[in-house]
C-alpha positions as protocol buffer text, in pm:
chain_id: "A"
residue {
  index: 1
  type: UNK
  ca { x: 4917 y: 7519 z: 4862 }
}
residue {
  index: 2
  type: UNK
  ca { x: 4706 y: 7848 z: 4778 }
}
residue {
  index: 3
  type: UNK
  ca { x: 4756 y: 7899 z: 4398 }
}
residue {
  index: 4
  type: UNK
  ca { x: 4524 y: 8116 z: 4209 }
}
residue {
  index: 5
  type: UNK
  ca { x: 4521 y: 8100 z: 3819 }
}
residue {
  index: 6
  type: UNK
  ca { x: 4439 y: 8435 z: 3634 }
}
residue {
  index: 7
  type: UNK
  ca { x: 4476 y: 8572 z: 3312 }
}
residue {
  index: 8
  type: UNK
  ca { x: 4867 y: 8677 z: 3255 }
}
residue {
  index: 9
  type: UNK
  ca { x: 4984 y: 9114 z: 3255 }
}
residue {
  index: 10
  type: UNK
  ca { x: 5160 y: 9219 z: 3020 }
}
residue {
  index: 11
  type: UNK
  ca { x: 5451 y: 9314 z: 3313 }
}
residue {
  index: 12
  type: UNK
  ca { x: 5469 y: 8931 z: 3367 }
}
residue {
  index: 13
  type: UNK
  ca { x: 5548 y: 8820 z: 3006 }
}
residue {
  index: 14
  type: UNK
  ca { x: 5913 y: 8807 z: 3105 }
}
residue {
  index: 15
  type: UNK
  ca { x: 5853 y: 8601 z: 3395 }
}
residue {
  index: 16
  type: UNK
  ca { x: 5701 y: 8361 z: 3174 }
}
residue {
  index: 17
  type: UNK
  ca { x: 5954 y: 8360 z: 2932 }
}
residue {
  index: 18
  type: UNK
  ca { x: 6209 y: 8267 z: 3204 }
}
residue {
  index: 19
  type: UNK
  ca { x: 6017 y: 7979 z: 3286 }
}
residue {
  index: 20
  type: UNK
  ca { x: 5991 y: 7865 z: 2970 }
}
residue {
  index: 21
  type: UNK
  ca { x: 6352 y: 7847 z: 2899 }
}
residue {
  index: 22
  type: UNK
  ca { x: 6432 y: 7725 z: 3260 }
}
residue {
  index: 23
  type: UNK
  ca { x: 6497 y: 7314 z: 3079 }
}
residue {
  index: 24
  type: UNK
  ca { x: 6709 y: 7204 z: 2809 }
}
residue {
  index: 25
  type: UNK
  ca { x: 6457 y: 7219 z: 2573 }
}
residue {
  index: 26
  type: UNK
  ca { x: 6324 y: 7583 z: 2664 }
}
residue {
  index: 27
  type: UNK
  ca { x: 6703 y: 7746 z: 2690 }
}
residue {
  index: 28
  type: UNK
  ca { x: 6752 y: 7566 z: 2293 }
}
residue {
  index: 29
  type: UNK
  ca { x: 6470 y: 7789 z: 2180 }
}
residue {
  index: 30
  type: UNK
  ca { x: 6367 y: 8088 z: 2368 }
}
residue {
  index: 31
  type: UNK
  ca { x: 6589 y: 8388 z: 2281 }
}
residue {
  index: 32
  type: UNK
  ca { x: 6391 y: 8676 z: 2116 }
}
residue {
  index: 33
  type: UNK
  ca { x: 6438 y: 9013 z: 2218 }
}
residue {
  index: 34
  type: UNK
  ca { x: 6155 y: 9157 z: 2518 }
}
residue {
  index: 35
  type: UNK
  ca { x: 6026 y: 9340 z: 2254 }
}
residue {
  index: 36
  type: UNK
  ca { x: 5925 y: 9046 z: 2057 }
}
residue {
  index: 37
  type: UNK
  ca { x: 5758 y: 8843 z: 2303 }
}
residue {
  index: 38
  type: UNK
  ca { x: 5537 y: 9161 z: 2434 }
}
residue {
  index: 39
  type: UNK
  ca { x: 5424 y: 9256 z: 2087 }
}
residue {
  index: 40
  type: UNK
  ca { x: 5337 y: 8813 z: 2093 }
}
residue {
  index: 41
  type: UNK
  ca { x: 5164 y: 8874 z: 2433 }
}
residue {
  index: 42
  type: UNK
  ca { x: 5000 y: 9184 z: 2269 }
}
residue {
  index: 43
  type: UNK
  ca { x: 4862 y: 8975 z: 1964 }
}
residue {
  index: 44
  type: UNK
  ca { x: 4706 y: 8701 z: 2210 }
}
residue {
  index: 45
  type: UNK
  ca { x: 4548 y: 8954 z: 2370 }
}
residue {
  index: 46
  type: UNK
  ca { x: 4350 y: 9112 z: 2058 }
}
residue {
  index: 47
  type: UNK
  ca { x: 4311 y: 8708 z: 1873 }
}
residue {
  index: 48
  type: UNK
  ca { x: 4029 y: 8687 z: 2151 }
}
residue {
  index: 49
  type: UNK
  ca { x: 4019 y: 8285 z: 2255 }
}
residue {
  index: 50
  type: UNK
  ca { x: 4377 y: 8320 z: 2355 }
}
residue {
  index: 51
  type: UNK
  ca { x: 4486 y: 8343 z: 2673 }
}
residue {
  index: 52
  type: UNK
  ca { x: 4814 y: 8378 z: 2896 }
}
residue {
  index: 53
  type: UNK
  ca { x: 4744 y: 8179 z: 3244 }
}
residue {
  index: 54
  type: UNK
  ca { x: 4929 y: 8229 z: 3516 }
}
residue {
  index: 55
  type: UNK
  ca { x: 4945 y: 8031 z: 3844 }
}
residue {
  index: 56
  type: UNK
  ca { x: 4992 y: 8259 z: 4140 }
}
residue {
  index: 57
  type: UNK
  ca { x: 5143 y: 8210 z: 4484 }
}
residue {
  index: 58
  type: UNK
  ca { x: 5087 y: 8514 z: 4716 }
}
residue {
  index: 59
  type: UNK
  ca { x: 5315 y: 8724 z: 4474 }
}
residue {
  index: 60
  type: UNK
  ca { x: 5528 y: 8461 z: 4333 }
}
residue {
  index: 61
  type: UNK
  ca { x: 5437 y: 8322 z: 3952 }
}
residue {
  index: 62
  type: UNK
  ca { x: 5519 y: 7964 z: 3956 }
}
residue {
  index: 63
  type: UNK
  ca { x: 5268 y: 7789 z: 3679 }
}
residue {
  index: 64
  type: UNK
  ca { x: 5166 y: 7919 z: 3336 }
}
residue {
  index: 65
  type: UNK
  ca { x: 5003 y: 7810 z: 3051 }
}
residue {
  index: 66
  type: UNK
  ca { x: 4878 y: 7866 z: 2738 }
}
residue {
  index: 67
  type: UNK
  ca { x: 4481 y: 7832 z: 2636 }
}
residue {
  index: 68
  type: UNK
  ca { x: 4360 y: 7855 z: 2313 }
}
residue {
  index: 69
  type: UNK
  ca { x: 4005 y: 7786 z: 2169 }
}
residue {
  index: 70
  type: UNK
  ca { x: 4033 y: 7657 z: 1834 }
}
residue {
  index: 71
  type: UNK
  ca { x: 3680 y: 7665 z: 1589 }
}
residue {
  index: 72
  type: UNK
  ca { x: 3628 y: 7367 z: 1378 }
}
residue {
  index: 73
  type: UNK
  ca { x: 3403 y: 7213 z: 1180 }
}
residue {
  index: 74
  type: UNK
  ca { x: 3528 y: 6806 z: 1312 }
}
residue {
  index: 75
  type: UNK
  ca { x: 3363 y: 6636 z: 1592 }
}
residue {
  index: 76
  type: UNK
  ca { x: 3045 y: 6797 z: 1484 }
}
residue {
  index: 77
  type: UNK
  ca { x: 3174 y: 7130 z: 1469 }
}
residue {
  index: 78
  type: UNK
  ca { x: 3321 y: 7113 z: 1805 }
}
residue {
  index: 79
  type: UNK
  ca { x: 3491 y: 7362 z: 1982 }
}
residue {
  index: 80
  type: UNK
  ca { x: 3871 y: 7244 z: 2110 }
}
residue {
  index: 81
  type: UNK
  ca { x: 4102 y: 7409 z: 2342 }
}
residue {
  index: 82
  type: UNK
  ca { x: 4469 y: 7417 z: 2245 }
}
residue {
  index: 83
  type: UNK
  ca { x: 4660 y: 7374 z: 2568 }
}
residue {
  index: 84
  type: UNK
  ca { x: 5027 y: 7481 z: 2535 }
}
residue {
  index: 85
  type: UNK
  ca { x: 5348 y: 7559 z: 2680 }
}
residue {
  index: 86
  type: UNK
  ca { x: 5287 y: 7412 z: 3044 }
}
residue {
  index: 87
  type: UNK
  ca { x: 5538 y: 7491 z: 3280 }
}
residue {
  index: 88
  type: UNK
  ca { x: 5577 y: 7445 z: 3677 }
}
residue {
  index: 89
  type: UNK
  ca { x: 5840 y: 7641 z: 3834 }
}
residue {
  index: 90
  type: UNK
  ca { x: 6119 y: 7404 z: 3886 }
}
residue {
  index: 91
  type: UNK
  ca { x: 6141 y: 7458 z: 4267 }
}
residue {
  index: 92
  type: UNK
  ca { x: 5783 y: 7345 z: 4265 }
}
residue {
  index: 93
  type: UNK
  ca { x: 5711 y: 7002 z: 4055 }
}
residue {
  index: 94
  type: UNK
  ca { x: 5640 y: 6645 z: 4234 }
}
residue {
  index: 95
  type: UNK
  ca { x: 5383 y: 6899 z: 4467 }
}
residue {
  index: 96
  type: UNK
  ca { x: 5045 y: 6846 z: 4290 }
}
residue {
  index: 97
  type: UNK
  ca { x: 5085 y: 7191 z: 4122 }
}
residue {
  index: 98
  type: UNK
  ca { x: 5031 y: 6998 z: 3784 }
}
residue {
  index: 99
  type: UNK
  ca { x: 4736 y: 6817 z: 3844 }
}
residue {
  index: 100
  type: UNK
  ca { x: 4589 y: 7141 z: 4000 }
}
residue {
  index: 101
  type: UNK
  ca { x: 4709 y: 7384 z: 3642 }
}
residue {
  index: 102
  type: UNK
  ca { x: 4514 y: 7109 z: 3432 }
}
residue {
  index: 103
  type: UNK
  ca { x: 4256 y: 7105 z: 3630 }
}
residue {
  index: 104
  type: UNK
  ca { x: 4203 y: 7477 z: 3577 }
}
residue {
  index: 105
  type: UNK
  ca { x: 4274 y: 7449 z: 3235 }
}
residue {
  index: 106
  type: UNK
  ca { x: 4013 y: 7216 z: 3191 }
}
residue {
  index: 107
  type: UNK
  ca { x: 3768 y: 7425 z: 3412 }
}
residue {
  index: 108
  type: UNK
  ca { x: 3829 y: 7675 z: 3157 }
}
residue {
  index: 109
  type: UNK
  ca { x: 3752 y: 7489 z: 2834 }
}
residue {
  index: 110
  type: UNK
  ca { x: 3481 y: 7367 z: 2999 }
}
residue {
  index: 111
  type: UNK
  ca { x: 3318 y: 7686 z: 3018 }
}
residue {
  index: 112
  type: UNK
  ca { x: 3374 y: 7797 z: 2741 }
}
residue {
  index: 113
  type: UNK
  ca { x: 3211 y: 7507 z: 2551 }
}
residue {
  index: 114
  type: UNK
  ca { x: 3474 y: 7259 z: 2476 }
}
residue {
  index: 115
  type: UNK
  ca { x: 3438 y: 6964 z: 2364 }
}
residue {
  index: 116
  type: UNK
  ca { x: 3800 y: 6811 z: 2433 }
}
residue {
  index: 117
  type: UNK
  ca { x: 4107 y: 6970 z: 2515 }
}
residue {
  index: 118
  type: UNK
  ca { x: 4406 y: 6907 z: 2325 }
}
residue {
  index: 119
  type: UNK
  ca { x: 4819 y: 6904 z: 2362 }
}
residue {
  index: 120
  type: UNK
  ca { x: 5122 y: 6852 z: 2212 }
}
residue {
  index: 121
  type: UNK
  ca { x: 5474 y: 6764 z: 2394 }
}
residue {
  index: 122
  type: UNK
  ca { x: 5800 y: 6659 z: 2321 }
}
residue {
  index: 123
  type: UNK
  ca { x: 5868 y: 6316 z: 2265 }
}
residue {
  index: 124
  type: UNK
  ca { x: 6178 y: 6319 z: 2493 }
}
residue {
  index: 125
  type: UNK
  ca { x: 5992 y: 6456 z: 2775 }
}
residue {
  index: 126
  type: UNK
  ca { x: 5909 y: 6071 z: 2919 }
}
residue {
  index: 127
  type: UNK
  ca { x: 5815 y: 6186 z: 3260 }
}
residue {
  index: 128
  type: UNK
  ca { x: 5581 y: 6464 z: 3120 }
}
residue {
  index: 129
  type: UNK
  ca { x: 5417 y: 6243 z: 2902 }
}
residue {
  index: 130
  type: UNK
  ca { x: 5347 y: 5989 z: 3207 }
}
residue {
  index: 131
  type: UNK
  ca { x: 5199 y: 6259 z: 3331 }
}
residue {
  index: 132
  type: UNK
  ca { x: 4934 y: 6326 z: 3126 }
}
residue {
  index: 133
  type: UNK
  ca { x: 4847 y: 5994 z: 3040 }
}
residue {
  index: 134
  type: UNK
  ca { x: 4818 y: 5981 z: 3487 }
}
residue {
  index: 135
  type: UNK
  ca { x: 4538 y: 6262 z: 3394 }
}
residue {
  index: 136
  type: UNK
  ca { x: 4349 y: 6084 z: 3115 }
}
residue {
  index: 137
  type: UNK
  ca { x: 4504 y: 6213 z: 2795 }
}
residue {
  index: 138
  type: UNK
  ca { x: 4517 y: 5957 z: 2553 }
}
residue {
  index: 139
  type: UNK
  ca { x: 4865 y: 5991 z: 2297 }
}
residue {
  index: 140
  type: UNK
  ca { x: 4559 y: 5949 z: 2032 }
}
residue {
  index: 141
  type: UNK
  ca { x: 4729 y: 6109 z: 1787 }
}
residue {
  index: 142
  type: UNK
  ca { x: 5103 y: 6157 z: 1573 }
}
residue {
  index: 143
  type: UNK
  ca { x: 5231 y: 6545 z: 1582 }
}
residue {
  index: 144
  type: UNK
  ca { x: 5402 y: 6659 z: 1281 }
}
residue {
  index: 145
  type: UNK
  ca { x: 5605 y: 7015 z: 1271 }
}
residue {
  index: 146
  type: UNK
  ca { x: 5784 y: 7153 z: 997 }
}
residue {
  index: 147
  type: UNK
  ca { x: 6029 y: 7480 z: 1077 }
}
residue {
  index: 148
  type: UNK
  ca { x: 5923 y: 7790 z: 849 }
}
residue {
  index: 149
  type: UNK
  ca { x: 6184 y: 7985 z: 914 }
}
């Protein structure tokens, strides 16, 4: 397996979009027009601390993820990264393409100061959440989300 991780282009938000609706949960909730996830993309870009990861395969996109460094004054004013929407091409789980996305996630906050890195999942996703127990996260913590819209 030969995966490099790099910073997502702007001509691959789409991919990413398709792999985030490729589950039950995903094809619930992902729907917005192209237009609205570029000018998303676009915003990440400019925040600074906020990246688009992708996980590459010669040409083929099949990991991405979602980085964000998060300022606080907690923990001794510790920097956090936000790790979100995780995906692994469907084709491609149960091949240690999981273990290899956190660990450049991790490699990431890591260098850029972090003290911890953080995630939230849905509770229905059993086997995901063995998962990252497997890599040392600790369910430490209750999520609460409350739909604005």
């Amino acid at each position: 397996m030969s995966i490099i991780f790099r910073e997502a282009r702007r001509d691959e938000v789409m991919t990413v979009v398709a792999m985030l609706r490729d589950d039950a949960l995903g094809a619930a909730r992902e729907g917005a027009a192209e237009s609205e996830y570029l000018a998303a993309f676009d915003a990440m870009q400019a925040a600074g601390g906020n990246r688009l990861i992708v996980g590459v395969e010669v040409d083929d996109i099949v990991a991405t993820y979602q980085l964000t460094f998060i300022s606080g004054l907690s923990l001794r004013a510790a920097l956090r990264a936000q790790l979100e929407s995780v995906r692994v091409a469907s084709d491609r789980r149960g091949q240690g393409l999981g273990h290899a996305l956190i660990a450049d996630a991790e490699a990431r906050s890591r260098a850029a100061g972090c003290a911890l890195m953080q995630l939230t999942m849905n509770s229905t996703r059993e086997q995901t959440n063995r998962f990252y127990q497997q890599l040392g996260f600790v369910p430490s913590h209750i999520g609460f989300k409350r739909d604005l819209t």
